[in-house]
RODO-2510 file (C-alpha; in nm, 4 decimals, decimal comma):
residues 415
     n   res          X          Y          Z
     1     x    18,7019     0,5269    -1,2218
     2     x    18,4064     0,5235    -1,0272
     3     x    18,5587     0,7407    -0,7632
     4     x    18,7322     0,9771    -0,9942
     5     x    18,3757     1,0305    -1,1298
     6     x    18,2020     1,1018    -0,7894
     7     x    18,4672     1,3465    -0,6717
     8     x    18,4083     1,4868    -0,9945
     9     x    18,0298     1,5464    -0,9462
    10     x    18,0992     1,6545    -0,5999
    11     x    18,3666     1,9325    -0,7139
    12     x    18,1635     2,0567    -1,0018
    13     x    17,8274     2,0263    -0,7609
    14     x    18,0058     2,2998    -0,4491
    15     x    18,1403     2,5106    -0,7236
    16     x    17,7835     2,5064    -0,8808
    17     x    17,6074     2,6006    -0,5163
    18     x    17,9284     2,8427    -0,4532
    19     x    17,8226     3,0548    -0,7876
    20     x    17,4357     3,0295    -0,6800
    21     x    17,3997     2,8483    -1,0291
    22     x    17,1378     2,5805    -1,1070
    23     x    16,9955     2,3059    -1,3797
    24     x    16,7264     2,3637    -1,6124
    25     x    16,5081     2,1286    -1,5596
    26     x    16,2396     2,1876    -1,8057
    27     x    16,2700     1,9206    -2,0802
    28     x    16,4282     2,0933    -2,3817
    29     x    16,1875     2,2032    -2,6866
    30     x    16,4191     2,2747    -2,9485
    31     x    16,5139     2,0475    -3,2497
    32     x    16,6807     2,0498    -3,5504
    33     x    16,5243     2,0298    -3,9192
    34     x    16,8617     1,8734    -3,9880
    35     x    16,9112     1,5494    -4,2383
    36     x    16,8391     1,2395    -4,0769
    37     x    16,9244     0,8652    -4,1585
    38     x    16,7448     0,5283    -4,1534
    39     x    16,8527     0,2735    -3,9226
    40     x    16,9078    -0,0669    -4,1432
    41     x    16,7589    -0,2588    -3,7904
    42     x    16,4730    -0,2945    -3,5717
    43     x    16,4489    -0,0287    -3,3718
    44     x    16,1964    -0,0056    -3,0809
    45     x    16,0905     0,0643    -2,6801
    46     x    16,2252    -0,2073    -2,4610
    47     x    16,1471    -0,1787    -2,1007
    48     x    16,4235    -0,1754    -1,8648
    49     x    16,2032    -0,3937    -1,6280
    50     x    16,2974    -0,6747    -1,8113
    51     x    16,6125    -0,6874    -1,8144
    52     x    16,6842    -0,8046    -1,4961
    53     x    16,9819    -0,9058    -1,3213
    54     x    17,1473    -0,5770    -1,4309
    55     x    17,5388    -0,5644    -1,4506
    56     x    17,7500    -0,3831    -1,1713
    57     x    18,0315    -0,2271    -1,3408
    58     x    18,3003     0,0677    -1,2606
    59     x    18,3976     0,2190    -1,5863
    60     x    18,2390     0,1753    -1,9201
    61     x    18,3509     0,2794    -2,2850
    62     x    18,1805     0,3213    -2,5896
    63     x    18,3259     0,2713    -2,9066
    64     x    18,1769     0,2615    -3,2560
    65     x    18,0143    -0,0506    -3,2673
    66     x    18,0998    -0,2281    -2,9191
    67     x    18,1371    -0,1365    -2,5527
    68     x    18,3559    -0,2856    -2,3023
    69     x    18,3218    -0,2351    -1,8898
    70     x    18,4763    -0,3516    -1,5700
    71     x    18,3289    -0,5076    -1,3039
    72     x    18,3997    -0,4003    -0,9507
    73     x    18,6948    -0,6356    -0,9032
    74     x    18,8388    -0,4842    -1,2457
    75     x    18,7717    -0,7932    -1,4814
    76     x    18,7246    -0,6687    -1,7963
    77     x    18,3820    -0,7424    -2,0505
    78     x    18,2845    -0,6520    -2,4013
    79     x    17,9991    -0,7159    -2,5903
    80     x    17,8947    -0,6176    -2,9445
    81     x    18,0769    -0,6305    -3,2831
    82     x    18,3688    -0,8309    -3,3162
    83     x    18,5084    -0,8700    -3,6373
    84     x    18,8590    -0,7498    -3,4979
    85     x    18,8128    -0,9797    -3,1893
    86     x    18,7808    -0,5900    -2,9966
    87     x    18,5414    -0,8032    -2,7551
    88     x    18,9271    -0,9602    -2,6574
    89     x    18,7669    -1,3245    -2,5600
    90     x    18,9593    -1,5039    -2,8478
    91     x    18,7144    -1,5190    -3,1164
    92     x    18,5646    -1,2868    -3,4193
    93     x    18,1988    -1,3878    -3,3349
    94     x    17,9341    -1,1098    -3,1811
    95     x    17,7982    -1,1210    -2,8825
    96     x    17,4560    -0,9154    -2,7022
    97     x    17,5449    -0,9676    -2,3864
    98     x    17,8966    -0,9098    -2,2083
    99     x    18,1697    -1,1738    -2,2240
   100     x    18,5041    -1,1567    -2,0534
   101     x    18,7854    -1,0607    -2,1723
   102     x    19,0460    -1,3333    -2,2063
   103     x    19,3202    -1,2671    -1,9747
   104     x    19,3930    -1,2359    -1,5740
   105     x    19,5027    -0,8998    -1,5586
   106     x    19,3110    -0,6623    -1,3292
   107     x    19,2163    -0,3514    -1,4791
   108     x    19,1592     0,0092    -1,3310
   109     x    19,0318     0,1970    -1,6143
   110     x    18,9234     0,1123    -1,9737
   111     x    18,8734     0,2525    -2,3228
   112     x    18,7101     0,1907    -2,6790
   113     x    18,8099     0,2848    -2,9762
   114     x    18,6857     0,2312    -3,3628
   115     x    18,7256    -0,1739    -3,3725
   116     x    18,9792    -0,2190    -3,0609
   117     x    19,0100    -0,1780    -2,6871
   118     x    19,2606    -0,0866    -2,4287
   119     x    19,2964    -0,0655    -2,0320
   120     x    19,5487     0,0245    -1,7653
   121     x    19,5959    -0,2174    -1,4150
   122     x    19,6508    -0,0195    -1,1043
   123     x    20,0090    -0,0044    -1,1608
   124     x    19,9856     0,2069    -1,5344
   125     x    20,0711    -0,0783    -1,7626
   126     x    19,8663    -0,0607    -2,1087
   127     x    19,7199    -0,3649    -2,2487
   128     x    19,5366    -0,3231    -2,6157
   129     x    19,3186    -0,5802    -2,8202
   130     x    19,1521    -0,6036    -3,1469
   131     x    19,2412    -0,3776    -3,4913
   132     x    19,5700    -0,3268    -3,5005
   133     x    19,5634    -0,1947    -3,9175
   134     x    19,7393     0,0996    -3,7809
   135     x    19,9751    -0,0183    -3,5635
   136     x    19,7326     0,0748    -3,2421
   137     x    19,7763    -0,1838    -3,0097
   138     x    20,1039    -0,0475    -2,9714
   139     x    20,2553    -0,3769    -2,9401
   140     x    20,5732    -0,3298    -3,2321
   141     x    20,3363    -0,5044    -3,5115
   142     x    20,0437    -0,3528    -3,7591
   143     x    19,8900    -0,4997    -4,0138
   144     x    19,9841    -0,2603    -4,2797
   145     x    19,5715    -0,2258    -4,3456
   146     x    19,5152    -0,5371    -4,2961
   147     x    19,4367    -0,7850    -4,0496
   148     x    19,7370    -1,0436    -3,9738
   149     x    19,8592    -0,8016    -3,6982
   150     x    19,4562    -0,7837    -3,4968
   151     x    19,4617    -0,9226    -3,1674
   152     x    19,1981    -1,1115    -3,0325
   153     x    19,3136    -1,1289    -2,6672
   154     x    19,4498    -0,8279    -2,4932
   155     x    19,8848    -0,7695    -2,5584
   156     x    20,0928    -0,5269    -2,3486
   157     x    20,1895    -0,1883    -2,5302
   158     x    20,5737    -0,2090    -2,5149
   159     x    20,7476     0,0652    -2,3814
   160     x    20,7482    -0,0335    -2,0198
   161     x    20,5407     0,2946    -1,9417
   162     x    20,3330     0,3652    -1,7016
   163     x    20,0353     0,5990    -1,7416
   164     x    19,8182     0,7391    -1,5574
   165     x    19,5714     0,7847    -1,8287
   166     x    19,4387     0,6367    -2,1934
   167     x    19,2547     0,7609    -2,3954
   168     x    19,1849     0,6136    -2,7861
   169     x    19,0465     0,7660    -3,1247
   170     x    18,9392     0,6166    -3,4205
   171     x    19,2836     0,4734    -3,4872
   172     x    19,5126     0,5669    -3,2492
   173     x    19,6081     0,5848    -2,8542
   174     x    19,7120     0,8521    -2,6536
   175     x    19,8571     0,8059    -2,2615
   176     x    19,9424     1,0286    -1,9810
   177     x    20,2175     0,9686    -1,6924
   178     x    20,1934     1,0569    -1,4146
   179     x    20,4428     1,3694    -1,4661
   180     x    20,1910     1,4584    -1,7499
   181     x    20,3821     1,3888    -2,0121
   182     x    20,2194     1,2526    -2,3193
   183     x    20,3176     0,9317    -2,5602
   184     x    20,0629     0,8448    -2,8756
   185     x    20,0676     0,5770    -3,1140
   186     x    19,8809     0,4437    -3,3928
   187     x    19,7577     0,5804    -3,6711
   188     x    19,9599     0,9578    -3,8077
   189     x    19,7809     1,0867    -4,0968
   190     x    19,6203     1,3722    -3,9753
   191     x    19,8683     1,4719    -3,6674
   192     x    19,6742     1,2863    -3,4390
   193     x    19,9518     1,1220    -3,2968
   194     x    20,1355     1,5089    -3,2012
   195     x    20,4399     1,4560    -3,3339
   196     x    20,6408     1,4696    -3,6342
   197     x    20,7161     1,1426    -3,7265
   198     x    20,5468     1,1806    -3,9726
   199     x    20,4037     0,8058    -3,9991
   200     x    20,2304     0,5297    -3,7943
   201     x    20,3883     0,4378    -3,4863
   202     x    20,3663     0,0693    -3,3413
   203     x    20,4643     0,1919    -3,0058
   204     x    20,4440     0,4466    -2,7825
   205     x    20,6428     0,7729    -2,8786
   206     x    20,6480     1,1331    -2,6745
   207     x    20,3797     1,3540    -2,8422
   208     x    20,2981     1,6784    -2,7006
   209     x    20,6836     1,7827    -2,6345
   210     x    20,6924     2,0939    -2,3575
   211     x    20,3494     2,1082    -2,2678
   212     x    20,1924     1,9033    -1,9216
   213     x    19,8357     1,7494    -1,9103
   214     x    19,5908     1,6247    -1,6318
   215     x    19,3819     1,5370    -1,8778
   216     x    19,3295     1,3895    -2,2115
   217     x    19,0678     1,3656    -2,4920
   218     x    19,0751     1,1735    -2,8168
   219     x    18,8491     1,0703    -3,0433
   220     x    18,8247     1,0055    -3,4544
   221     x    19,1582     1,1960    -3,5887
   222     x    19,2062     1,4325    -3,2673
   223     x    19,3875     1,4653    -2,9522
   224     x    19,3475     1,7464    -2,7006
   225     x    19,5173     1,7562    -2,3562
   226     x    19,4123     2,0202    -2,0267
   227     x    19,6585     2,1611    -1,8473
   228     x    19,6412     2,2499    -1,5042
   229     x    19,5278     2,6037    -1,5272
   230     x    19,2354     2,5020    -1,7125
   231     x    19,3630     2,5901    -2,0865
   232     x    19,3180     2,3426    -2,3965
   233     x    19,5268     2,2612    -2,6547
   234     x    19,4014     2,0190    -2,9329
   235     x    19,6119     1,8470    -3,2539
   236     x    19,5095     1,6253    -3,5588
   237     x    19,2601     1,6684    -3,7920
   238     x    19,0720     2,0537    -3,8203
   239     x    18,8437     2,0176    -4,1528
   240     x    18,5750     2,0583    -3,9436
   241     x    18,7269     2,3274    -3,6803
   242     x    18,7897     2,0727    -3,3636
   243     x    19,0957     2,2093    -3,2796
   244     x    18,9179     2,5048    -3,1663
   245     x    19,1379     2,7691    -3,3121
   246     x    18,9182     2,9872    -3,4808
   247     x    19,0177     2,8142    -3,8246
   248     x    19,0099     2,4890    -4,0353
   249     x    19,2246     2,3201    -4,2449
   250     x    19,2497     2,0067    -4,3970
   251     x    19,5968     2,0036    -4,3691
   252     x    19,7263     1,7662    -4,1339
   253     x    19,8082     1,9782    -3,7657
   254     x    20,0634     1,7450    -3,5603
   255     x    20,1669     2,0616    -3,3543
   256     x    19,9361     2,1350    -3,0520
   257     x    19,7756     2,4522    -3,0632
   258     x    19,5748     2,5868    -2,7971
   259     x    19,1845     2,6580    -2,8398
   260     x    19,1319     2,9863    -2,8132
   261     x    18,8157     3,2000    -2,6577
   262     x    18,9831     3,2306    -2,2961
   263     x    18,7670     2,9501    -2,1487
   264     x    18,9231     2,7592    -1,8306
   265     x    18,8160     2,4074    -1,8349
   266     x    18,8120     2,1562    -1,5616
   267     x    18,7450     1,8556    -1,7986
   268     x    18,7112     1,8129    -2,2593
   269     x    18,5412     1,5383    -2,4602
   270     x    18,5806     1,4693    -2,7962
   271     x    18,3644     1,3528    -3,0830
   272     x    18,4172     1,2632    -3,4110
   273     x    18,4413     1,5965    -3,5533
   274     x    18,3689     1,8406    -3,2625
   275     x    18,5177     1,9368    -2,8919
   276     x    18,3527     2,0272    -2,5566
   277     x    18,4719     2,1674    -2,2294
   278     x    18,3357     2,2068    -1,8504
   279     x    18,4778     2,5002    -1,6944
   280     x    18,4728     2,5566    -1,2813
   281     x    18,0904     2,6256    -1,2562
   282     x    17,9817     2,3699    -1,4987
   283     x    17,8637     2,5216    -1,8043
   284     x    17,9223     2,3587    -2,1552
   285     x    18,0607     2,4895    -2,4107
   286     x    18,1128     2,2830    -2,7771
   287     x    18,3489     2,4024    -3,0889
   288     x    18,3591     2,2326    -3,4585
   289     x    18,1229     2,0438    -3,7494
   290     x    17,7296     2,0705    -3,5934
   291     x    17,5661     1,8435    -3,8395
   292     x    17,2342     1,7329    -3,6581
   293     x    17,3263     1,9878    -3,3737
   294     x    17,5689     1,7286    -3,2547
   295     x    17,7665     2,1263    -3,0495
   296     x    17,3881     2,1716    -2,8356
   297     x    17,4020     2,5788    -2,8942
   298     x    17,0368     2,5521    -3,0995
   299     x    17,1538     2,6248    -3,3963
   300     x    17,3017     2,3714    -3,7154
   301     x    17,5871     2,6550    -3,7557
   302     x    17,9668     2,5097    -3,7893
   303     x    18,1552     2,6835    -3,4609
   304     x    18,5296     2,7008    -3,4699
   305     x    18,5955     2,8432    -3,1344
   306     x    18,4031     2,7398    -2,7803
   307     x    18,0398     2,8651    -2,8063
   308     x    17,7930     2,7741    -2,4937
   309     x    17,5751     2,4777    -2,5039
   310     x    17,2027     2,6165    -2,4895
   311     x    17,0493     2,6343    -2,1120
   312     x    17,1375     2,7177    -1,7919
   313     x    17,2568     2,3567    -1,7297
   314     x    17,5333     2,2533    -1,5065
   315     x    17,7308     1,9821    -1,6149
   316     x    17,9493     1,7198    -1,4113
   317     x    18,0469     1,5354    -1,7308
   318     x    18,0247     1,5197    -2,1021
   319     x    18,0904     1,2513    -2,3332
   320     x    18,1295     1,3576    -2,7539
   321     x    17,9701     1,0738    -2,9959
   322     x    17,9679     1,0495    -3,3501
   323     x    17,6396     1,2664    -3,4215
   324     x    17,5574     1,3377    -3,0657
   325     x    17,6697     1,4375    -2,7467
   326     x    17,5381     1,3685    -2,3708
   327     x    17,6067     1,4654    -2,0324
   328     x    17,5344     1,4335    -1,6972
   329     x    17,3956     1,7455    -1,4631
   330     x    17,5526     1,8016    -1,0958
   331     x    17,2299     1,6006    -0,9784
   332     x    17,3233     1,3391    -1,2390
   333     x    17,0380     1,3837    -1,4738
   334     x    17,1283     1,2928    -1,8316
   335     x    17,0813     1,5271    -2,1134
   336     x    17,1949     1,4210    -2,4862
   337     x    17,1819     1,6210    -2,8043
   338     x    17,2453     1,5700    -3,1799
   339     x    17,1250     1,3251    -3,3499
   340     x    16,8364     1,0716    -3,2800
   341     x    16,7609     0,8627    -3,6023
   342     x    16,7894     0,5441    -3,3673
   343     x    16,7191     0,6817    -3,0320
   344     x    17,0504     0,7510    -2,9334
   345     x    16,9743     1,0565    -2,7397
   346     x    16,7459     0,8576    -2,5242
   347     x    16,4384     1,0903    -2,4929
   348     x    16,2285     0,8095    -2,5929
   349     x    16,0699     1,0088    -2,8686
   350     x    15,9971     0,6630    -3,1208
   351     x    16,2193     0,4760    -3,3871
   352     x    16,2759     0,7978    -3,5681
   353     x    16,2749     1,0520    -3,3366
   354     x    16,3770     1,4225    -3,4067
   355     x    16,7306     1,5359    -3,4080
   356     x    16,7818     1,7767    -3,0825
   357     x    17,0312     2,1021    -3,1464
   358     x    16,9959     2,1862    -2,7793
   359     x    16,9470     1,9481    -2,4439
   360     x    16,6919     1,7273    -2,4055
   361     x    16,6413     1,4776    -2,1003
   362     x    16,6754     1,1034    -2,0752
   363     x    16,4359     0,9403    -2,0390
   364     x    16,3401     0,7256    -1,7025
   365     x    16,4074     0,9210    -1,4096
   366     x    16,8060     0,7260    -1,3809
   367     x    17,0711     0,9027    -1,2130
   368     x    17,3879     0,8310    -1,3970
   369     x    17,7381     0,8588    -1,2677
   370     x    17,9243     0,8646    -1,6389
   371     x    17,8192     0,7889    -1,9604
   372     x    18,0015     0,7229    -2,3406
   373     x    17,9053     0,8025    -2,6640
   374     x    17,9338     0,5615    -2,9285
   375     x    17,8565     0,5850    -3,3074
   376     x    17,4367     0,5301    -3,2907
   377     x    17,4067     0,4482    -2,9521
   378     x    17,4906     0,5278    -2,5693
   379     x    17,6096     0,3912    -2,2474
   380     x    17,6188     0,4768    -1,9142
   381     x    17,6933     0,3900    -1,4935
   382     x    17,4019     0,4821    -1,3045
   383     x    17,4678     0,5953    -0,9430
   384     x    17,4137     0,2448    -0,8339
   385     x    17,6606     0,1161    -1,0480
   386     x    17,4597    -0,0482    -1,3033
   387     x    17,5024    -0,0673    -1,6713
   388     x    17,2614     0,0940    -1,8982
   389     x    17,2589     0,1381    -2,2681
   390     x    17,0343     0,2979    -2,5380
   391     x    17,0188     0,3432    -2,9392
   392     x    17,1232     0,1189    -3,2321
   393     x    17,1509    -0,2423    -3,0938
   394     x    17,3805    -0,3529    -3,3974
   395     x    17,5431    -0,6487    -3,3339
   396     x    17,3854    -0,6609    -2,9908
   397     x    17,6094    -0,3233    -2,8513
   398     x    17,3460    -0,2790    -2,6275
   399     x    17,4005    -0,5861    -2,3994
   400     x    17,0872    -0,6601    -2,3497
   401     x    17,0710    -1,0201    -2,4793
   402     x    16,8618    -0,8698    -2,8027
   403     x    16,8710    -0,7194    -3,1375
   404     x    16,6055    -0,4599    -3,1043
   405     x    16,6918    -0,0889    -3,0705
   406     x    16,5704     0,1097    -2,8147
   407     x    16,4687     0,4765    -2,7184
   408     x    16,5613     0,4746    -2,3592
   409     x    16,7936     0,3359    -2,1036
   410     x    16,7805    -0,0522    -2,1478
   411     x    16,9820    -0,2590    -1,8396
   412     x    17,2602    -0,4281    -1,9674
   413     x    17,2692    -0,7750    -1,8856
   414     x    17,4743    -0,9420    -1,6234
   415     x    17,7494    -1,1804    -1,7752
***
């Protein structure tokens, strides 16, 4: 919530000033010589001038091919792909500019995950839209792989819980109460659920037994959870060492197990197949698969335990794509790394700019108060509250009323 994330920049900012720490503001030289791929759209420089109005929003998710937001009265929006109906306005079609979801619920937070959406009202009850192949909406249906069971308007997750927290991967959904207790459902397969029921689950179940969060992280086949003395523990898929335990395995790992290195973190993003932390003063660290130099350290080397993301950069937040990562500084600067086939880091460096393997700014001077990671593109809330997006424009993800792709911060449109 938009609060959450300013007492977040604040905390991280005195802790920052407390250590005598500081950004590096020089704009980031190194790059990878990693593989890169060609974008199947148009891909180009749009100016953010004209994009005008701009949308006002308090929280903003990214998912793999779609976004959703809420405004500042908590209505939800979604815009991009829709094949699942994840947009949650009743229909399959796409749309480039945000349309509202299709229901009167008031929402506090929200979240995106591979083709479906979820949010929490102020009161903790979950609401879920779109794919529901793997039972994710967490409403007591699935469509066994199919798509009888998707949702094209938003259905309560049944239960009668109320969390405190969401969070989604590629197939499942992971909440926190407010005693910091964890329940998952969806999709089991690799343990990402952290449990062992050994299949899907079309409603919530306890995951996690014996351990207590204040946080949560999920993203492709993982789950990882913070507790309140700053140690992580991580379950689900490790082919690619994300669970941070100084090992992989493609064996699926439903028990949490902590990630190991002795770091204390104060907040963890996922992405697809890596992890990253924030500890007290703000420094990065990153742990798993580093195709395209997705973990920031400068190097293309796989990392199975925390290893510091290159810089002297303090970070207030961090947000784990696909192929790249970004973050905002405690002056809330943007930095992404990774890759940048599409412009998805945002540097504005042309349609096929360079893969990054450490920091490099955003370009446009913006001062962002979160941001999300998608598959080939990303979001963010500048400190104004307004909607910006940058990358692949698939479908029209970026909501700016187009289908071109862009290298830097485009507005997104106002509904």
């Amino acid at each position: 919530m938009r609060s959450a994330r300013v007492a977040i920049l604040a905390s991280v900012a005195l802790a920052v000033a407390a250590c005598g720490g500081g950004d590096d503001k020089a704009a980031p030289t190194a790059s990878s010589s990693g593989p890169t791929s060609a974008s199947s759209e148009s891909s180009g420089s749009t100016s953010s001038s004209s994009q005008e109005p701009g949308f006002e929003v308090s929280d903003i998710a990214a998912g793999d091919q779609h976004v959703c937001a809420l405004d500042r009265d908590g209505v939800a929006y979604c815009w991009g792909y829709n094949r699942m109906g994840q947009l949650g306005n009743g229909s399959g079609a796409d749309s480039s500019t945000p349309v509202k979801v299709t229901t009167d619920q008031r929402f506090e937070s929200i979240s995106a995950g591979r083709y479906f959406s979820c949010a929490l009202t102020a009161g903790g009850a979950a609401f879920c839209w779109g794919d529901n192949s793997s039972g994710e909406l967490g409403d007591g249906t699935t469509g066994a792989g199919g798509d009888d069971e998707n949702r094209a308007t938003p259905v309560q997750v049944l239960g009668g819980l109320a969390f405190e927290e969401l969070v989604t991967g590629q197939l499942h959904v992971c909440g926190r109460t407010a005693a910091g207790e964890v329940h998952c459902w969806g999709a089991y397969p690799s343990g990402q659920l952290g449990n062992d029921a050994n299949t899907d689950q079309v409603q919530p179940l306890r995951s996690a037994a014996g351990l207590v969060f204040t946080e949560l992280a999920a993203s492709g086949a993982n789950t990882c959870g913070l507790e309140a003395a700053g140690a992580a523990w991580c379950w689900g898929n490790n082919s690619f060492g994300q669970l941070g335990n100084g090992a992989k395995s493609n064996a699926a790992q439903h028990a949490p197990g902590q990630v190991i290195g002795g770091t204390r973190f104060v907040s963890l993003t996922l992405g697809r197949t890596h992890g990253c932390g924030i500890d007290a003063v703000g420094a990065a660290s990153c742990w798993g698969g580093n195709v395209h130099g997705v973990l920031g350290d400068g190097t293309l080397a796989e990392r199975l335990t925390p290893t510091p993301v290159a810089g002297t950069h303090r970070f207030a937040m961090v947000s784990g794509g696909v192929q790249h990562t970004c973050g905002i500084d405690t002056d809330g600067a943007a930095w992404c790394w990774g890759a940048n086939h599409v412009g998805q880091l945002g540097d504005g460096s042309g349609t096929d700019g360079e893969d990054r393997t450490s920091p490099t700014a955003v370009t446009g001077g913006l001062r962002f108060a979160t941001l999300s990671a998608g598959e080939e593109f990303t979001c963010g809330i500048t400190t104004d509250d307004l909607a910006y997006c940058w990358g692949a424009n698939t479908a029209g993800l970026l909501g700016d009323g187009s289908d071109r792709g862009t290298t830097e911060p485009v507005r997104v449109k106002r509904p």
